[in-house]
C-alpha positions as protocol buffer text, in pm:
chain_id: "A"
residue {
  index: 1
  type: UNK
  ca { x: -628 y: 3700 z: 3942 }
}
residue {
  index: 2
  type: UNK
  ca { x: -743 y: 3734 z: 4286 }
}
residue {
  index: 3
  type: UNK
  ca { x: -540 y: 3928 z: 4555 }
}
residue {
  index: 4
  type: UNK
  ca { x: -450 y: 3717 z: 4886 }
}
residue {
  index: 5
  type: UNK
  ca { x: -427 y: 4016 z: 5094 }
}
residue {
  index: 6
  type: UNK
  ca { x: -833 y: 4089 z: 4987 }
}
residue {
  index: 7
  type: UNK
  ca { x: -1112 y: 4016 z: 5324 }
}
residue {
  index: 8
  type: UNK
  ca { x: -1326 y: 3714 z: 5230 }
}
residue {
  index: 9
  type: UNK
  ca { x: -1569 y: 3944 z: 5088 }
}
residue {
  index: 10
  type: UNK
  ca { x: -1353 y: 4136 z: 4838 }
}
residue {
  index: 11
  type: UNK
  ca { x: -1257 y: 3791 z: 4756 }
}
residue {
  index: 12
  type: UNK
  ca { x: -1564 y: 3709 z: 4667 }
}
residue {
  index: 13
  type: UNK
  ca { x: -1639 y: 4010 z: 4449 }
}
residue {
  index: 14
  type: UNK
  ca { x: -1318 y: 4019 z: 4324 }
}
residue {
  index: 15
  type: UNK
  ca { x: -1387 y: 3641 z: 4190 }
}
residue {
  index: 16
  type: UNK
  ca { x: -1748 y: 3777 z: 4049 }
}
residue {
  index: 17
  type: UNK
  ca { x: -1575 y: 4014 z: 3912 }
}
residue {
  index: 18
  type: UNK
  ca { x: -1327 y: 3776 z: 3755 }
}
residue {
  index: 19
  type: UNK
  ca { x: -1552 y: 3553 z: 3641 }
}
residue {
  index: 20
  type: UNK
  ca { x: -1782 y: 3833 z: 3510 }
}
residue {
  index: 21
  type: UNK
  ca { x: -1438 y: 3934 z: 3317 }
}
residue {
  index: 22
  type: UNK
  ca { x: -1302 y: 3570 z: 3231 }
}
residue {
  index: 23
  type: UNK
  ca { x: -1592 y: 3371 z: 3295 }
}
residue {
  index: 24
  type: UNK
  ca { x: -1685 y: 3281 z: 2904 }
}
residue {
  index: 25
  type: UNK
  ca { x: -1373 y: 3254 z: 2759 }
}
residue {
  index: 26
  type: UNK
  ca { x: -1315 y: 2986 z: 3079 }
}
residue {
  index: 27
  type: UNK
  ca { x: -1662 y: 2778 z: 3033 }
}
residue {
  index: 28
  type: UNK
  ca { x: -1526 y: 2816 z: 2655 }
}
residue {
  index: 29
  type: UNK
  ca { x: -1217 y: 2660 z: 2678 }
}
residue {
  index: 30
  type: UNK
  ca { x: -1359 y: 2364 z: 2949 }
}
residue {
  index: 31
  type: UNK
  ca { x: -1647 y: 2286 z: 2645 }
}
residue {
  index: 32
  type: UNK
  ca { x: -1326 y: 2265 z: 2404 }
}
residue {
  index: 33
  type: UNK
  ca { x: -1122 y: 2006 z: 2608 }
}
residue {
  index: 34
  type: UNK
  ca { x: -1390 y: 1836 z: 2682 }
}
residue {
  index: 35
  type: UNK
  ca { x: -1535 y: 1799 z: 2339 }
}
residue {
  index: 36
  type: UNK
  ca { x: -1151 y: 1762 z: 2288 }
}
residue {
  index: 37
  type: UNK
  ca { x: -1156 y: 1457 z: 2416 }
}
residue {
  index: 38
  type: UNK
  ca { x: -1538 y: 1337 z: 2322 }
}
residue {
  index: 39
  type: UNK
  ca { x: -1415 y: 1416 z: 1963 }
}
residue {
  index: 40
  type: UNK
  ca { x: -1127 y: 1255 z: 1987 }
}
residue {
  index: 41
  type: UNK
  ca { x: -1290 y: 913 z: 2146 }
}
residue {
  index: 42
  type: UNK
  ca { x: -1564 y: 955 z: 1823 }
}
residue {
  index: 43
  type: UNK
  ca { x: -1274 y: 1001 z: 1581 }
}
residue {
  index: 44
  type: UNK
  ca { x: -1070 y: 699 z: 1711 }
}
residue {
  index: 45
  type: UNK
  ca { x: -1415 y: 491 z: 1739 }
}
residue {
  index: 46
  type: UNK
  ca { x: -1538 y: 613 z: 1394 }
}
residue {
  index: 47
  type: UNK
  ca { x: -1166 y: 507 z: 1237 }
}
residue {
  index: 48
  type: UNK
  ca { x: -1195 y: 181 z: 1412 }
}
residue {
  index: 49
  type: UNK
  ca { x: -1514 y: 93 z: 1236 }
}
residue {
  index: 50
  type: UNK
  ca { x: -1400 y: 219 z: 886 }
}
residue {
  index: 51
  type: UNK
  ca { x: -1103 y: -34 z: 917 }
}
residue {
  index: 52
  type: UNK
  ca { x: -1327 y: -304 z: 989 }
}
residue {
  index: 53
  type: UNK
  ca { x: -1558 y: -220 z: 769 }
}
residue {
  index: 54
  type: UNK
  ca { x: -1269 y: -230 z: 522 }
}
residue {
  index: 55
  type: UNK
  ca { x: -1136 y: -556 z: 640 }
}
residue {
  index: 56
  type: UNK
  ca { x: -1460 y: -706 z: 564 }
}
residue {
  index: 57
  type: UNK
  ca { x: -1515 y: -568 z: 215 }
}
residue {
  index: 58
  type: UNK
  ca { x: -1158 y: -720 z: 150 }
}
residue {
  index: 59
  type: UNK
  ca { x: -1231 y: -1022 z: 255 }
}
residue {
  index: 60
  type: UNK
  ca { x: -1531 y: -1027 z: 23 }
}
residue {
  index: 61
  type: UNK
  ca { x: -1303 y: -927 z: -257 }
}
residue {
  index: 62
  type: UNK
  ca { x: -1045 y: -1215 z: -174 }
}
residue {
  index: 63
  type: UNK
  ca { x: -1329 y: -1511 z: -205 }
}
residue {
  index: 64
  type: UNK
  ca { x: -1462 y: -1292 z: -519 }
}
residue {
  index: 65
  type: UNK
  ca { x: -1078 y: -1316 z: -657 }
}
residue {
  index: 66
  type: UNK
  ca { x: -1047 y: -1704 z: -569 }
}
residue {
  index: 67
  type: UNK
  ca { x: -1376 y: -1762 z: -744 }
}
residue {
  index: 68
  type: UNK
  ca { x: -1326 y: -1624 z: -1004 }
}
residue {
  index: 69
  type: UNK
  ca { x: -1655 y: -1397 z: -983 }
}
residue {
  index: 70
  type: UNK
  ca { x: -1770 y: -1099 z: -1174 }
}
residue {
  index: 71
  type: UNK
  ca { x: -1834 y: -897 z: -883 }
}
residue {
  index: 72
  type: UNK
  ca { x: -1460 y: -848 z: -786 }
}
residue {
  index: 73
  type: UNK
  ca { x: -1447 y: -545 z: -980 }
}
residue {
  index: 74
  type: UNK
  ca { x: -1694 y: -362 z: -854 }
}
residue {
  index: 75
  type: UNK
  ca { x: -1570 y: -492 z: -493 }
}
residue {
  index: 76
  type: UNK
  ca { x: -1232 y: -363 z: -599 }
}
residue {
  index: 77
  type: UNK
  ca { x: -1356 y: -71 z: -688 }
}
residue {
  index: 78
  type: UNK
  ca { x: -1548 y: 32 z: -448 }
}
residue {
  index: 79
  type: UNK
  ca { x: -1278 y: -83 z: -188 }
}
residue {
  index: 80
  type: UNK
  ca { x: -1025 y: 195 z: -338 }
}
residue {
  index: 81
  type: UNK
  ca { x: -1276 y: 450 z: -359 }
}
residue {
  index: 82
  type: UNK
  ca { x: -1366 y: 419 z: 6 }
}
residue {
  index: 83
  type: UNK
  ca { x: -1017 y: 367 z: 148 }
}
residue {
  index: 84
  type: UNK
  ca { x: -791 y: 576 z: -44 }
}
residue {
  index: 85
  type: UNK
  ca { x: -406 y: 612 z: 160 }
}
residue {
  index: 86
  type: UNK
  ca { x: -487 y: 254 z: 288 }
}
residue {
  index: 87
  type: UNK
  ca { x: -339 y: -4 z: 261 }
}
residue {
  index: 88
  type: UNK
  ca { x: -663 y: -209 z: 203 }
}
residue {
  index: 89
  type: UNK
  ca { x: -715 y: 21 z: -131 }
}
residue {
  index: 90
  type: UNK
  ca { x: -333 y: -124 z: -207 }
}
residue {
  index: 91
  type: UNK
  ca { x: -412 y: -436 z: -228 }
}
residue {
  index: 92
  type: UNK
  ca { x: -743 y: -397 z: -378 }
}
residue {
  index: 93
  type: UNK
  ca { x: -545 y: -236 z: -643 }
}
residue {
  index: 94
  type: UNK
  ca { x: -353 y: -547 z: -659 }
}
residue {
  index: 95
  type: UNK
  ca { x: -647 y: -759 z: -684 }
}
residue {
  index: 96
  type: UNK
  ca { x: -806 y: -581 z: -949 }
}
residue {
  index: 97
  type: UNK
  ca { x: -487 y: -555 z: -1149 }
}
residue {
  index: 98
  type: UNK
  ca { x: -507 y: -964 z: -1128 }
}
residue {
  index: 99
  type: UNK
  ca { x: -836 y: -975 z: -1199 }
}
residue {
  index: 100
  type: UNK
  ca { x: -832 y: -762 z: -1538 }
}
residue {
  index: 101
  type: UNK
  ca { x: -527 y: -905 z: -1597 }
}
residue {
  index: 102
  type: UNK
  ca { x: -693 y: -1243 z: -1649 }
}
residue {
  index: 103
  type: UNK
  ca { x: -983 y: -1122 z: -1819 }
}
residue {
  index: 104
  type: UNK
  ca { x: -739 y: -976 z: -2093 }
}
residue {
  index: 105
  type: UNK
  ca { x: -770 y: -585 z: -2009 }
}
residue {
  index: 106
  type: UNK
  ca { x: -367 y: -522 z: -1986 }
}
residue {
  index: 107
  type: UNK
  ca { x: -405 y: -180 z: -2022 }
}
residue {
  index: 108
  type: UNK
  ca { x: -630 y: -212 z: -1686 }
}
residue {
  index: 109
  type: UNK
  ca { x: -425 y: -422 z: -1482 }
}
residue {
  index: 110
  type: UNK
  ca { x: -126 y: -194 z: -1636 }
}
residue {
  index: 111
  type: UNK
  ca { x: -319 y: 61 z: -1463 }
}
residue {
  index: 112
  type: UNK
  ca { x: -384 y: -63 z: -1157 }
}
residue {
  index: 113
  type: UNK
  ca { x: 3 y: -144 z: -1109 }
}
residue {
  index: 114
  type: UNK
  ca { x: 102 y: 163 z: -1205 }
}
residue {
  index: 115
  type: UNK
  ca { x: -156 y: 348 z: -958 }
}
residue {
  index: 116
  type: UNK
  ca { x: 16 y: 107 z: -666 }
}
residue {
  index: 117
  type: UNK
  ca { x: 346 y: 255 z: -745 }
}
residue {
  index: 118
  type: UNK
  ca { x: 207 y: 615 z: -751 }
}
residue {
  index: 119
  type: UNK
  ca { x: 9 y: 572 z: -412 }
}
residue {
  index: 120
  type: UNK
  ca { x: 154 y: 287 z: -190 }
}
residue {
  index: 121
  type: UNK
  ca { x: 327 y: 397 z: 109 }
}
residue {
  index: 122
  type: UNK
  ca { x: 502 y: 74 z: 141 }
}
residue {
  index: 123
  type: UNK
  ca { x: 803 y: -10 z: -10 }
}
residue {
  index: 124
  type: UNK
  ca { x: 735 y: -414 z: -45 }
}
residue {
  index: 125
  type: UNK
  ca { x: 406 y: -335 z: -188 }
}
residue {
  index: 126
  type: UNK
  ca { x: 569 y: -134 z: -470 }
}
residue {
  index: 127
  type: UNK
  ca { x: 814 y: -374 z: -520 }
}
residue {
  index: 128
  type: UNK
  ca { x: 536 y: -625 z: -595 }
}
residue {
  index: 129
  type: UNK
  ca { x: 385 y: -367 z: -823 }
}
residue {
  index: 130
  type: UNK
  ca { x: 681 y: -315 z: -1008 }
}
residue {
  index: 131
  type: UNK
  ca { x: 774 y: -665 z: -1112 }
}
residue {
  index: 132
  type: UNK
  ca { x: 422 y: -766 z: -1201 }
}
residue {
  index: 133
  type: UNK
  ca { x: 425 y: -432 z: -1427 }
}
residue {
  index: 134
  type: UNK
  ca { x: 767 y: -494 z: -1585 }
}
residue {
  index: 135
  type: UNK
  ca { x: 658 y: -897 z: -1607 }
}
residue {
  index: 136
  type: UNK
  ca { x: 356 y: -807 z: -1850 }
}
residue {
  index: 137
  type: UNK
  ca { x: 616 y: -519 z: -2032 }
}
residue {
  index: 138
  type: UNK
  ca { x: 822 y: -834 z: -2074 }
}
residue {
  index: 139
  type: UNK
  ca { x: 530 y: -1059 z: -2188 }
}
residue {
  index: 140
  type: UNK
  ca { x: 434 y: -781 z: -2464 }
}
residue {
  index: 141
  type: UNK
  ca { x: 765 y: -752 z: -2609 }
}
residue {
  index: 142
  type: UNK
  ca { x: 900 y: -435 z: -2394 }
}
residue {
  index: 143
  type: UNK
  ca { x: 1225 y: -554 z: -2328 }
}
residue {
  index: 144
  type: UNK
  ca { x: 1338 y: -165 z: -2311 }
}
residue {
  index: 145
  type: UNK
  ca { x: 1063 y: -87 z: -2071 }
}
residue {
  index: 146
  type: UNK
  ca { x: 1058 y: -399 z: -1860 }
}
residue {
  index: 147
  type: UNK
  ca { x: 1493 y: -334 z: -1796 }
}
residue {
  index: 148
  type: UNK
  ca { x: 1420 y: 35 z: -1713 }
}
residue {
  index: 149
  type: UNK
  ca { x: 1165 y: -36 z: -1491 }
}
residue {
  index: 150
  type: UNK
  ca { x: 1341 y: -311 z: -1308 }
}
residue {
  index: 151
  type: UNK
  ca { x: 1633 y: -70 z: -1278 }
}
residue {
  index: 152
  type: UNK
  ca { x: 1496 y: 118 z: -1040 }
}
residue {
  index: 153
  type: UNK
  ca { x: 1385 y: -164 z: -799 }
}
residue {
  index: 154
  type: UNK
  ca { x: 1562 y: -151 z: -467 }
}
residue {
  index: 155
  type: UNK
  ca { x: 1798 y: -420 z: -273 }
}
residue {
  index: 156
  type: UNK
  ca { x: 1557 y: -600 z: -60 }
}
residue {
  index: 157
  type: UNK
  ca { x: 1344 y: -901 z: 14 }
}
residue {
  index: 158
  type: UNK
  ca { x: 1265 y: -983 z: -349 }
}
residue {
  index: 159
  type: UNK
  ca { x: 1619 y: -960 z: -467 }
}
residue {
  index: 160
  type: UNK
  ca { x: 1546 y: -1322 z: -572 }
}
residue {
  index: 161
  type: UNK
  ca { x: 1229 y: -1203 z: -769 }
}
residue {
  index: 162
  type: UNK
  ca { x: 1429 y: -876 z: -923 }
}
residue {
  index: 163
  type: UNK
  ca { x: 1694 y: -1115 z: -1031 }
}
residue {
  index: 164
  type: UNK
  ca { x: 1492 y: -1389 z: -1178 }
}
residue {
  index: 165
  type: UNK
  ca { x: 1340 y: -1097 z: -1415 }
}
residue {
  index: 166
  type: UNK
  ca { x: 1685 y: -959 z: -1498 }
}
residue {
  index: 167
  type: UNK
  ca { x: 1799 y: -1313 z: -1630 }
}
residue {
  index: 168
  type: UNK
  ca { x: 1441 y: -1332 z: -1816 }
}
residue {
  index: 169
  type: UNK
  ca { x: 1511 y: -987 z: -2011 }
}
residue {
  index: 170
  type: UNK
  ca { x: 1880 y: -1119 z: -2070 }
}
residue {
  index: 171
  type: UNK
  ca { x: 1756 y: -1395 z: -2235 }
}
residue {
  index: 172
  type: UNK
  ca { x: 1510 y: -1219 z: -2410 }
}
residue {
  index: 173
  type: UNK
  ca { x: 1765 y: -1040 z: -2538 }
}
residue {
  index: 174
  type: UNK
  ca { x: 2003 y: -1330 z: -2644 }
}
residue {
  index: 175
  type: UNK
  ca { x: 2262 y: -1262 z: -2337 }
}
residue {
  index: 176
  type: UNK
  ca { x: 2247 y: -1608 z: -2217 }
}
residue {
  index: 177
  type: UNK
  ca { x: 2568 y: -1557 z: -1996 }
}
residue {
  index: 178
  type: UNK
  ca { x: 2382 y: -1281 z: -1884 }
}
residue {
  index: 179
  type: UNK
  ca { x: 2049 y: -1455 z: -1788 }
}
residue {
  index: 180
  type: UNK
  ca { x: 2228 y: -1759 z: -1636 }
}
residue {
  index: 181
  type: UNK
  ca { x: 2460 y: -1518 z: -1382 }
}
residue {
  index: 182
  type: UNK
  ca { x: 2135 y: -1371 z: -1273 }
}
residue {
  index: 183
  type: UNK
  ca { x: 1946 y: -1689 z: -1223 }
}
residue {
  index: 184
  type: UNK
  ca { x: 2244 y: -1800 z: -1018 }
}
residue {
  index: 185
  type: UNK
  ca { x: 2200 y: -1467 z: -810 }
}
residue {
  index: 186
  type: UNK
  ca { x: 1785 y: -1518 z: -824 }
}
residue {
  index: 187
  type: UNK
  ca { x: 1903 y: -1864 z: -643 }
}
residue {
  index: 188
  type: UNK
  ca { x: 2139 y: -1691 z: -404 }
}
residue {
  index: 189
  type: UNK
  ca { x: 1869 y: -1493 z: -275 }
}
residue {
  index: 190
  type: UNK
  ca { x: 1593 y: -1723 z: -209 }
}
residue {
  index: 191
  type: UNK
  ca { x: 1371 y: -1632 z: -531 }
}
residue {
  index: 192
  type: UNK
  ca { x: 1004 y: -1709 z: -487 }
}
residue {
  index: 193
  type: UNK
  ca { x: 981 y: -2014 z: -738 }
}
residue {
  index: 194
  type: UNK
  ca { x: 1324 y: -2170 z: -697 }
}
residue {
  index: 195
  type: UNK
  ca { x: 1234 y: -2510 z: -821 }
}
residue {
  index: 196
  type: UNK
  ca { x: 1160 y: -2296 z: -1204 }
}
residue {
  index: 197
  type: UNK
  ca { x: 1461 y: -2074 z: -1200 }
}
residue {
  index: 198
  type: UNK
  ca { x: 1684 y: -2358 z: -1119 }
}
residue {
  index: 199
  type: UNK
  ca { x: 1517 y: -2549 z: -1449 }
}
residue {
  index: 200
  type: UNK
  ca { x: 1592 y: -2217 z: -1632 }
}
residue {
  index: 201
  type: UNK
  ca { x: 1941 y: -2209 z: -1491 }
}
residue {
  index: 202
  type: UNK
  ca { x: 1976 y: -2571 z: -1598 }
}
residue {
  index: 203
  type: UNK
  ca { x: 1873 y: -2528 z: -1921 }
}
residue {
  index: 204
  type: UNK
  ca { x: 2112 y: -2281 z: -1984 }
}
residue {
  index: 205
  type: UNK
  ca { x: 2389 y: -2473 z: -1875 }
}
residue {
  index: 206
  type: UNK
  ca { x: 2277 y: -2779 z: -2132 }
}
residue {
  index: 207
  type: UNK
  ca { x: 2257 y: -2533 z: -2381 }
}
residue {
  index: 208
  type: UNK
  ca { x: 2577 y: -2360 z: -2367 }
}
């Protein structure tokens, strides 16, 4: 840098000199923070328009769900393609599980479960994935598969929900002490259809 005990002149061609020396690498680093911060303002701008472009296409895919339309696949699609490590693709994936569900493709909404619990960062949206995967297991006949899967669910808000399923596979399997203990606990813990699982629980009282 420049010495203080230089005359005004040597100060000036000491700073020539300096900037001669320095001069690029210092316009350099000013054009990097600057487009430091121009970049960063496009990059926050540019995400900001991707998630509402996203928000829209969901929304599209929600009425195209409720309707019943043959376009929510291709919305779906699309949506997950586009928005991969988003949540929107999640839900899509949800969606479109649903949606080939009803049309009869198991193996596709099997699919689309299973890609949830591979690629879903949250924990309640895996949840969700896992009981409507072990619920069609269950519907098929997997009692084996539908348990182990269900197994590995965690304690948390769908207790109720995890429970519920445990009495279905008890009684699936003819362990109807089994099913009614976990309806009791599906009750417990606030499952999402009580008024059903208390006309399962019910039933299993009249019966035994």
């Amino acid at each position: 840098m420049v010495d203080v005990n230089l005359s005004e002149e040597e100060q000036v061609e000491a700073l020539k000199k300096w900037w001669k020396e320095n001069g690029k690498s210092v316009a350099a680093g000013i054009i990097i923070g600057l487009g430091g911060v121009f970049g960063w303002q496009y990059w926050t701008q540019h995400q900001q328009e991707v998630a509402e472009q996203a928000s829209a296409q969901f929304e599209q895919l929600s009425q195209s769900v409720e309707s019943k339309s043959p376009a929510a696949v291709n919305q779906a699609e699309s949506l997950i393609a586009s928005n991969q490590g988003s949540a929107y693709a999640v839900f899509a994936a949800l969606d479109l599980a649903k949606v080939k569900y009803q049309q009869g493709d198991v193996n596709g909404a099997k699919a689309q479960l299973q890609w949830v619990l591979d690629n879903a960062d949250d924990p309640s949206l895996k949840q969700i994935a896992r009981l409507r995967q072990a619920r069609i297991l269950l519907d098929e006949g997997q009692v084996d598969a539908a348990a182990a899967l269900i197994e590995q669910a965690p304690q948390d808000n769908y207790r109720g929900d995890v429970a519920e399923l445990r009495g279905d596979i008890a009684l699936k399997r003819g362990d109807k002490m089994a099913a009614r203990q976990a309806y009791k606990e599906a009750i417990e813990y606030k499952v999402s259809n009580n008024a059903l699982v208390q006309m399962k629980f019910d039933d299993l009282a009249v019966t035994e």
